[in-house]
NUROFI-702875 format. One record per residue: residue in three letters; chain; x, y, z of N, C-alpha, C, O in turn. Coordinates in Angstrom, 2 decimals, decimal comma, always signed. Example, Ala and Ser with C-alpha at 12.3 -4.5 7.8 and 13.67 -1.06 7.14 Angstrom:
2
@aa:ALA | ch:A | n.east:+13,19 | n.north:-5,69 | n.up:+7,80 | ca.east:+12,30 | ca.north:-4,50 | ca.up:+7,80 | c.east:+13,20 | c.north:-3,30 | c.up:+7,80 | o.east:+14,24 | o.north:-3,32 | o.up:+8,46
@aa:SER | ch:A | n.east:+12,85 | n.north:-2,25 | n.up:+7,08 | ca.east:+13,67 | ca.north:-1,06 | ca.up:+7,14 | c.east:+12,90 | c.north:+0,03 | c.up:+7,87 | o.east:+13,41 | o.north:+1,14 | o.up:+8,04
This chain:
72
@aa:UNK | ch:A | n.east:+0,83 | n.north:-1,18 | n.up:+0,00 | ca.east:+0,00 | ca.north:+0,00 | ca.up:+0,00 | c.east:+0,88 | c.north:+1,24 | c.up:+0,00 | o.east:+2,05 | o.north:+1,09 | o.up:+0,35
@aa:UNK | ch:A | n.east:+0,47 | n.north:+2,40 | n.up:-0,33 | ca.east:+1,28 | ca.north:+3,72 | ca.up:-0,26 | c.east:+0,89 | c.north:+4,35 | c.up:-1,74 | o.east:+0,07 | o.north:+4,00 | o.up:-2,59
@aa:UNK | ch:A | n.east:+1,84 | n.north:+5,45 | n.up:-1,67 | ca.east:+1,90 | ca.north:+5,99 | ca.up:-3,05 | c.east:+3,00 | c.north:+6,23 | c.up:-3,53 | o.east:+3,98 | o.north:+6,27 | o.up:-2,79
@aa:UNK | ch:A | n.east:+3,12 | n.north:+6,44 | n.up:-4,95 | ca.east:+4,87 | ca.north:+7,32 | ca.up:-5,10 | c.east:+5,38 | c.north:+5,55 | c.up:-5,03 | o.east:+4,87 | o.north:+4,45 | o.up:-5,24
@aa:UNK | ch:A | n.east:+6,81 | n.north:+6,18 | n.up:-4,56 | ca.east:+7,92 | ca.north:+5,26 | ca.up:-4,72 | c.east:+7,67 | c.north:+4,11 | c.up:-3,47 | o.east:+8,35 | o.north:+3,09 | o.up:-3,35
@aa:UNK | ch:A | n.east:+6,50 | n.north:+4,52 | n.up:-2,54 | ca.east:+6,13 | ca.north:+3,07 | ca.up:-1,32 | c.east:+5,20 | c.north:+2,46 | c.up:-1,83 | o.east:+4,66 | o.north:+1,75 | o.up:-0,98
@aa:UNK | ch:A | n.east:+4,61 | n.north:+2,35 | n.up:-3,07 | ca.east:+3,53 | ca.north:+1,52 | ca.up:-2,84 | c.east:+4,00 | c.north:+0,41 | c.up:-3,68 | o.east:+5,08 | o.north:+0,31 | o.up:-4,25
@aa:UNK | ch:A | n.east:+2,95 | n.north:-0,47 | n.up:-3,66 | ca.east:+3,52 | ca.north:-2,35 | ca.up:-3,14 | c.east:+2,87 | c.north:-2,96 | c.up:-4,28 | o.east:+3,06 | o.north:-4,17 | o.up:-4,23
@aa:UNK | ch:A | n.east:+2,18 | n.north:-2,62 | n.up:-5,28 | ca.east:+2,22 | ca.north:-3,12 | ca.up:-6,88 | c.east:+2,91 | c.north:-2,29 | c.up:-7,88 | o.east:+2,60 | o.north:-1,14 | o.up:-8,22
@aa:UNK | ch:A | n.east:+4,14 | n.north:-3,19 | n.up:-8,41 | ca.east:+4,85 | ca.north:-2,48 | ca.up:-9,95 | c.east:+4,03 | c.north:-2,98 | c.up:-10,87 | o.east:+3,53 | o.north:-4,08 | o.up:-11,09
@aa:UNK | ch:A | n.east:+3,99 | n.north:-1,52 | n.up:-11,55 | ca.east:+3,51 | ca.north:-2,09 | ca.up:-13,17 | c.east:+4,26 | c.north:-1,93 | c.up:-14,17 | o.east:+4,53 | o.north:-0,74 | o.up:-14,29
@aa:UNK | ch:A | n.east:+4,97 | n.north:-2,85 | n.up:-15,34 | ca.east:+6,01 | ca.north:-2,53 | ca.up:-16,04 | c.east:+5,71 | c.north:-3,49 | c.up:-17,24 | o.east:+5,16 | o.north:-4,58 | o.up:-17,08
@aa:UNK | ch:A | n.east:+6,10 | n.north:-3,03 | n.up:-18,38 | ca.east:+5,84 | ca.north:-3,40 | ca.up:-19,36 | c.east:+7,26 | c.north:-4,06 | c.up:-20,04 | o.east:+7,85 | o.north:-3,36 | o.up:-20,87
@aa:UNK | ch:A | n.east:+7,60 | n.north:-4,92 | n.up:-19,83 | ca.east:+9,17 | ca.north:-5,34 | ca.up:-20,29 | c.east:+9,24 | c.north:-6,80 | c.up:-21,19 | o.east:+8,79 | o.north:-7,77 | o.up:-20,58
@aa:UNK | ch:A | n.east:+9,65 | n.north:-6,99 | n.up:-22,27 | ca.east:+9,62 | ca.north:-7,85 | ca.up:-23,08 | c.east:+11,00 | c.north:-8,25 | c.up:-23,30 | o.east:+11,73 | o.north:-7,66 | o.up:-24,09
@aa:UNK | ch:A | n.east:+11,43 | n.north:-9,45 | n.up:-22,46 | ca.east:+13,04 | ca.north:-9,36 | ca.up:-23,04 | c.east:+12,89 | c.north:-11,09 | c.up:-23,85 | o.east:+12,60 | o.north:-12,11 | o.up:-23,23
@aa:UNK | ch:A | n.east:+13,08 | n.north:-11,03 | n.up:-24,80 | ca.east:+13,86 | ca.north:-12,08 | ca.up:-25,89 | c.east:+14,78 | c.north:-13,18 | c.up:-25,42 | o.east:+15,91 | o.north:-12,71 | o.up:-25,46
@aa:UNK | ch:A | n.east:+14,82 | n.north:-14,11 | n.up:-25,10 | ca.east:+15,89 | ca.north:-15,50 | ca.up:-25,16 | c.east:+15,90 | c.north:-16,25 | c.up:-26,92 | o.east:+15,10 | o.north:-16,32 | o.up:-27,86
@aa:UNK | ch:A | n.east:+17,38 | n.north:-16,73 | n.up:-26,62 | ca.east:+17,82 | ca.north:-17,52 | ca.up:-27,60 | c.east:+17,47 | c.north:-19,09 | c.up:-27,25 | o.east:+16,82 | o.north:-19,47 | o.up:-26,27
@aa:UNK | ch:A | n.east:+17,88 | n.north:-19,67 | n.up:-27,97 | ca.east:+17,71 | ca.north:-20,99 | ca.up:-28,24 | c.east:+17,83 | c.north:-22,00 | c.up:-27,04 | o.east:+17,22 | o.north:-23,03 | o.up:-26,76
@aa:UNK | ch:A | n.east:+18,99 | n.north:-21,17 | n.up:-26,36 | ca.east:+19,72 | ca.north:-21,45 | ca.up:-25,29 | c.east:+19,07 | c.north:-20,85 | c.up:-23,72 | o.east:+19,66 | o.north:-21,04 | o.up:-22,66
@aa:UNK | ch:A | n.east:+18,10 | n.north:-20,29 | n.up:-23,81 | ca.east:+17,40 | ca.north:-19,05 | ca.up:-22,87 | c.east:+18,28 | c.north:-18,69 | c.up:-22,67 | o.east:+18,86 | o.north:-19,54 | o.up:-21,99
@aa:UNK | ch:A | n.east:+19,24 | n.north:-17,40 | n.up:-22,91 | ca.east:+19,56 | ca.north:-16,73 | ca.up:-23,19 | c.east:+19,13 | c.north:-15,38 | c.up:-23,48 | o.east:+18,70 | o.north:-15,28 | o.up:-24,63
@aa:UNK | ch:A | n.east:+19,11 | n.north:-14,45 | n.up:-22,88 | ca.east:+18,47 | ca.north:-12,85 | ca.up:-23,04 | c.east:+19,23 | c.north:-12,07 | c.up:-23,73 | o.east:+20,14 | o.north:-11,40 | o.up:-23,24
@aa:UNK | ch:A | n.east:+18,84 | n.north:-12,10 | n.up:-25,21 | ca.east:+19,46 | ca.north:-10,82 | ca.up:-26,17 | c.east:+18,91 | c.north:-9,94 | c.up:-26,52 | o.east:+19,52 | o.north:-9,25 | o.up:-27,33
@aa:UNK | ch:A | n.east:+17,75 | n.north:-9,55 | n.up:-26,20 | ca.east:+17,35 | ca.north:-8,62 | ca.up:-26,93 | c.east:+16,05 | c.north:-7,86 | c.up:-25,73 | o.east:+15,17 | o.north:-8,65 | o.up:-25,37
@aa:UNK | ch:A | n.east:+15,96 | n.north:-6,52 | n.up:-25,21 | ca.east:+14,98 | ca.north:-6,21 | ca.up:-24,60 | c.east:+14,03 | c.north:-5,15 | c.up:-24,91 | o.east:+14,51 | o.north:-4,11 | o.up:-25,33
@aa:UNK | ch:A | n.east:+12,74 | n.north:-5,23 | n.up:-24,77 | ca.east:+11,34 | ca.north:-4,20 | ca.up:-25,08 | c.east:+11,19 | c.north:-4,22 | c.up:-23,80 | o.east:+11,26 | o.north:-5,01 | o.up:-22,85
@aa:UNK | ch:A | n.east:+10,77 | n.north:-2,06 | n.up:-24,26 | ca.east:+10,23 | ca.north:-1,48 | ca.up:-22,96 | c.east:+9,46 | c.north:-0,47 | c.up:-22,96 | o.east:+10,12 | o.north:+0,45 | o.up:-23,45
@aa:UNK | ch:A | n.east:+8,77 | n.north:-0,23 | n.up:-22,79 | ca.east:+7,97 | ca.north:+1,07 | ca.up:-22,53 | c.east:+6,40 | c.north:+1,24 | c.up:-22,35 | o.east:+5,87 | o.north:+0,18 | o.up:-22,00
@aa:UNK | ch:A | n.east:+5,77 | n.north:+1,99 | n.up:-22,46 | ca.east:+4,24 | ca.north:+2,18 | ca.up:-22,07 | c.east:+3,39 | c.north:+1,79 | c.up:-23,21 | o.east:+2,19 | o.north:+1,75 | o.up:-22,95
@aa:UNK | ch:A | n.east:+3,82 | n.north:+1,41 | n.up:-24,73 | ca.east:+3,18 | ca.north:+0,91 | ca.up:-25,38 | c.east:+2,43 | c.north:-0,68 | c.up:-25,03 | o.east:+3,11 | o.north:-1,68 | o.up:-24,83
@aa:UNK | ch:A | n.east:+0,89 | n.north:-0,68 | n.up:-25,02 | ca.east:+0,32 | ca.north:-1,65 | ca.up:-24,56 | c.east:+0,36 | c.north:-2,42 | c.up:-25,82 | o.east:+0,47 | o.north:-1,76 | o.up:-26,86
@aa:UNK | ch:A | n.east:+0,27 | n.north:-4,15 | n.up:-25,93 | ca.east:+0,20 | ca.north:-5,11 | ca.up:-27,09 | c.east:-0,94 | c.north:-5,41 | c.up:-26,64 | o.east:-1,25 | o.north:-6,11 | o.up:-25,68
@aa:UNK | ch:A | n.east:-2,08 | n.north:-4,37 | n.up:-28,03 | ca.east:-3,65 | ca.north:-4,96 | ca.up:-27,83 | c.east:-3,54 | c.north:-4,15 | c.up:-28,95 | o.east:-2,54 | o.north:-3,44 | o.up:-29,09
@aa:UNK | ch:A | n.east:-4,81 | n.north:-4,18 | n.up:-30,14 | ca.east:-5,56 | ca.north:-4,14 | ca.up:-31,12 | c.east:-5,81 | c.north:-2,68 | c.up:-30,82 | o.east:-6,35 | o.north:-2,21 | o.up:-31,83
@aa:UNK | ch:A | n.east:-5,67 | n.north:-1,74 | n.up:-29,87 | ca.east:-6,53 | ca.north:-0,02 | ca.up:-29,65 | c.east:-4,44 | c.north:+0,49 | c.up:-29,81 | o.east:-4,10 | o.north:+1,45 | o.up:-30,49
@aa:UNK | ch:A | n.east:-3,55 | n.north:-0,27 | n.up:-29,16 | ca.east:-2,62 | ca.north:+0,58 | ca.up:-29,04 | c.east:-1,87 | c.north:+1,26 | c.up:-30,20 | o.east:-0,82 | o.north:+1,81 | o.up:-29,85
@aa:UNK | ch:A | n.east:-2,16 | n.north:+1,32 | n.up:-31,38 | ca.east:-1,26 | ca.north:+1,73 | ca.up:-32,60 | c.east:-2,37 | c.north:+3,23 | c.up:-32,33 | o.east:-1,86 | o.north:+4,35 | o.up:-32,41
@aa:UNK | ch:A | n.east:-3,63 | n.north:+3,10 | n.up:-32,07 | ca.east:-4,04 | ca.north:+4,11 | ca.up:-32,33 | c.east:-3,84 | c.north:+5,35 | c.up:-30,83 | o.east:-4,60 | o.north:+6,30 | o.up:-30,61
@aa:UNK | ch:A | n.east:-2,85 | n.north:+5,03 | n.up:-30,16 | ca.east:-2,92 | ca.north:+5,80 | ca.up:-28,71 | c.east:-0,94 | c.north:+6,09 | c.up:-28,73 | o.east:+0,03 | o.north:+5,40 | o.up:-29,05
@aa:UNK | ch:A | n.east:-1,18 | n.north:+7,53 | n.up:-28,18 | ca.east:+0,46 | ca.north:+7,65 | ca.up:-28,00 | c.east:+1,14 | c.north:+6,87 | c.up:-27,69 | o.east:+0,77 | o.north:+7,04 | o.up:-26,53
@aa:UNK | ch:A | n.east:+1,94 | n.north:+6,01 | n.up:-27,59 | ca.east:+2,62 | ca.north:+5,45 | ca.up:-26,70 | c.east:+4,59 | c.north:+5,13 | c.up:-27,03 | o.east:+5,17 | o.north:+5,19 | o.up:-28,12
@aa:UNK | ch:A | n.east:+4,98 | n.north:+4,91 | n.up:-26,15 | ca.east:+6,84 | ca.north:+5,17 | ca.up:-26,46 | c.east:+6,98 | c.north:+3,35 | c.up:-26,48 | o.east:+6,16 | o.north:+2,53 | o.up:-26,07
@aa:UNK | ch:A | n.east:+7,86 | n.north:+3,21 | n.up:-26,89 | ca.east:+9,03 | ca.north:+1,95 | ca.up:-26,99 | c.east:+10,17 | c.north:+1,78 | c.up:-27,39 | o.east:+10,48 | o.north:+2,18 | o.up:-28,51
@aa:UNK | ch:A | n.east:+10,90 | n.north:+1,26 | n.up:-26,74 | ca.east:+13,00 | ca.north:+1,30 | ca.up:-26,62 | c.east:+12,96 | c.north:-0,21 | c.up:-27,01 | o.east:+12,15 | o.north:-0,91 | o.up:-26,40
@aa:UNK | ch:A | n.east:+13,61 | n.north:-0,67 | n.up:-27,78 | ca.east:+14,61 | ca.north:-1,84 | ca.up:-28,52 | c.east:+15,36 | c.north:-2,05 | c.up:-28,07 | o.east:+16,17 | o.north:-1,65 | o.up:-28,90
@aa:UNK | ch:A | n.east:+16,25 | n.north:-2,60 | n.up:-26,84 | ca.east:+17,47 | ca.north:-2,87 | ca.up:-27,17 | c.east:+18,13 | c.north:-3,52 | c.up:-27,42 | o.east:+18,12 | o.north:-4,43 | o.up:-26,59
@aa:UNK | ch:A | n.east:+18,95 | n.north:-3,71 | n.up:-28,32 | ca.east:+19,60 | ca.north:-4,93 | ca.up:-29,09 | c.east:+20,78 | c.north:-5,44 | c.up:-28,61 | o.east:+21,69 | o.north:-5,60 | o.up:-29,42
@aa:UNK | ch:A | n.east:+21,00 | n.north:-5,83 | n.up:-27,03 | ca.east:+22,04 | ca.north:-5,48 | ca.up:-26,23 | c.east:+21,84 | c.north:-7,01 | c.up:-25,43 | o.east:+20,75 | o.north:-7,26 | o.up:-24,93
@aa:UNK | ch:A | n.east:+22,69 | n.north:-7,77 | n.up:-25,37 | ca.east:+22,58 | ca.north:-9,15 | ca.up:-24,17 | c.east:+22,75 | c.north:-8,49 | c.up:-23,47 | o.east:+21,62 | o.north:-8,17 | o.up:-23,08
@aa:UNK | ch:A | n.east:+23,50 | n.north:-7,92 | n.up:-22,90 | ca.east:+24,30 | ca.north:-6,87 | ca.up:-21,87 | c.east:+22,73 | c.north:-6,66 | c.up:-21,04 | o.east:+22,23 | o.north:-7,45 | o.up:-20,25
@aa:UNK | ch:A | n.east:+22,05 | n.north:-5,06 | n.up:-21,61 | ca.east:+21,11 | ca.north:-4,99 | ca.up:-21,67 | c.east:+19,93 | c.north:-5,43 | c.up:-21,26 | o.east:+19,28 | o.north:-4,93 | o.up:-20,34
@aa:UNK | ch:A | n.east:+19,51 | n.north:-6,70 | n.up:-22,16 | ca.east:+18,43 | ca.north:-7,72 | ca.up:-21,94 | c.east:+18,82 | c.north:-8,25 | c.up:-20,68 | o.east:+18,04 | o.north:-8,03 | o.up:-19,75
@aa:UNK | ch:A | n.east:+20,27 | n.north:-9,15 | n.up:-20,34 | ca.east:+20,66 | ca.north:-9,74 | ca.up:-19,13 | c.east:+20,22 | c.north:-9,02 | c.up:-18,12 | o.east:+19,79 | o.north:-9,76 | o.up:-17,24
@aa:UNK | ch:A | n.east:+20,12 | n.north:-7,66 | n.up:-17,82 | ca.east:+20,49 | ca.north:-6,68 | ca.up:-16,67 | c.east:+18,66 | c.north:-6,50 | c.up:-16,67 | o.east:+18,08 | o.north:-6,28 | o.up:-15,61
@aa:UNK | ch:A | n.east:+18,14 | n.north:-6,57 | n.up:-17,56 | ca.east:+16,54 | ca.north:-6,36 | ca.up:-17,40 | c.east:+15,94 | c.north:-8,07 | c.up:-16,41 | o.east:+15,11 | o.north:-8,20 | o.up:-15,51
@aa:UNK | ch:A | n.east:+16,84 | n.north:-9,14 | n.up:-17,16 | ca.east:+16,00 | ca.north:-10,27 | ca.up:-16,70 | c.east:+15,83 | c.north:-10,57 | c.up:-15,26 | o.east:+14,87 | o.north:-10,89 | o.up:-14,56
@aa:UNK | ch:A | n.east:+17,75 | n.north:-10,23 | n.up:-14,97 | ca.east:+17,76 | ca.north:-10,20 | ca.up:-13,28 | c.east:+16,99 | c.north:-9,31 | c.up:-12,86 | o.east:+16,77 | o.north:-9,67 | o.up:-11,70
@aa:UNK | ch:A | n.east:+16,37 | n.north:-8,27 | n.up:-13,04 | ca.east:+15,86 | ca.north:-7,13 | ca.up:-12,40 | c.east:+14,11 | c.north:-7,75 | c.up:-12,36 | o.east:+13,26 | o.north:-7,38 | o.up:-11,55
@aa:UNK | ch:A | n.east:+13,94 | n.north:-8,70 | n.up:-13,40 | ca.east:+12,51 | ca.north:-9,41 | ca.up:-13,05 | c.east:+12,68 | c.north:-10,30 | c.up:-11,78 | o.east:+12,18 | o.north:-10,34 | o.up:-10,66
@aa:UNK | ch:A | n.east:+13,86 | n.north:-11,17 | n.up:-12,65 | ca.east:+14,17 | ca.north:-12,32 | ca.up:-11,41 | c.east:+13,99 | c.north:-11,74 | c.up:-9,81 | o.east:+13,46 | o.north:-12,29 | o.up:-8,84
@aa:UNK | ch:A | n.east:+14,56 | n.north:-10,60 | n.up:-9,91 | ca.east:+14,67 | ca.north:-9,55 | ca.up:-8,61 | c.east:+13,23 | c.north:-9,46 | c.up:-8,23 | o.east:+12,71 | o.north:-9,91 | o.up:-7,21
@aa:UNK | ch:A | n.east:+12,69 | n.north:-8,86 | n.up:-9,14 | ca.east:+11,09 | ca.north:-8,63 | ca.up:-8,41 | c.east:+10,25 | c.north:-9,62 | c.up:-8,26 | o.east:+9,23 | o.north:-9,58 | o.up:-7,59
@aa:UNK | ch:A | n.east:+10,65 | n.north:-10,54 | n.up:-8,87 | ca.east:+9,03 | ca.north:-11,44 | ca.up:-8,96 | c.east:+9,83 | c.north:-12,70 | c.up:-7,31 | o.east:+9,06 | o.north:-13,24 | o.up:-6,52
@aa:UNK | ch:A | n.east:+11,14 | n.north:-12,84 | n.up:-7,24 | ca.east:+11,75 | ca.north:-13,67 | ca.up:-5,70 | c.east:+10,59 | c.north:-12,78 | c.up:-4,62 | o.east:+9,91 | o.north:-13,32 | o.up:-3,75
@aa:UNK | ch:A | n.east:+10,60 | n.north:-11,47 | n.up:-4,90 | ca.east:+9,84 | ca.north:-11,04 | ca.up:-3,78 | c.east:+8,09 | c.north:-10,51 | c.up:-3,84 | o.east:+7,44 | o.north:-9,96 | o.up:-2,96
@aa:UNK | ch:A | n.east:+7,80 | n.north:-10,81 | n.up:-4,84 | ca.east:+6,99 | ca.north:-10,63 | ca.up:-5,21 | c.east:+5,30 | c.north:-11,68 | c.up:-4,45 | o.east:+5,32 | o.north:-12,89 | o.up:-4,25
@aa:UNK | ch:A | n.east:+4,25 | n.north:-10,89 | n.up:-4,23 | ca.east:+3,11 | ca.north:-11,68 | ca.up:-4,14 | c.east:+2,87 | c.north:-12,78 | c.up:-5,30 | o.east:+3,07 | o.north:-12,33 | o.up:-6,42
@aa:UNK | ch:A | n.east:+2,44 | n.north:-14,21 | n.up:-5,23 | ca.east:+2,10 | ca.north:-14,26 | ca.up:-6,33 | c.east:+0,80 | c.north:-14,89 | c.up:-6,55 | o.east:+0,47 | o.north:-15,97 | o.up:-6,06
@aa:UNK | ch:A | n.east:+0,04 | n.north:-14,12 | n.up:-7,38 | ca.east:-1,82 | ca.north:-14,57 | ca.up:-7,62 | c.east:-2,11 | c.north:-15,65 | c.up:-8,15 | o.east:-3,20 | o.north:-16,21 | o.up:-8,06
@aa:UNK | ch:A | n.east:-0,67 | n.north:-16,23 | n.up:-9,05 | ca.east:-1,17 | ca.north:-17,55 | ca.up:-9,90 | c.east:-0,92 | c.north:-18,48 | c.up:-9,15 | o.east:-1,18 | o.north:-19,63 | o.up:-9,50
């Protein structure tokens, strides 16, 4: 509960890519929603074409979801 930077659900939109190998090369990010209305609504998205990158996004899930509630 809270607001700002205390409150206790993230919402994040992050798409990172594995190889063959799961492997993280490639990462999507931003406020663009994947649904049928979003081409027609502002929205931003970053590519990055970076393992480096993608790696540093996956741990940062791995990070949230170890502490994370989980509903499923």
């Amino acid at each position: 509960r809270g607001r700002g930077r205390t409150k206790t659900i993230c919402h994040s939109k992050i798409i990172v890519l594995l190889d063959y190998e799961k492997r993280p090369y490639t990462a999507i990010s931003g406020s663009f929603n994947i649904t049928n209305s979003a081409p027609s609504n502002l929205e931003t998205v970053t590519v990055y074409k970076s393992s480096v990158i993608a790696n540093a996004y996956m741990e940062e899930f791995e990070r949230v979801w170890d502490i994370s509630k989980k509903f499923i």
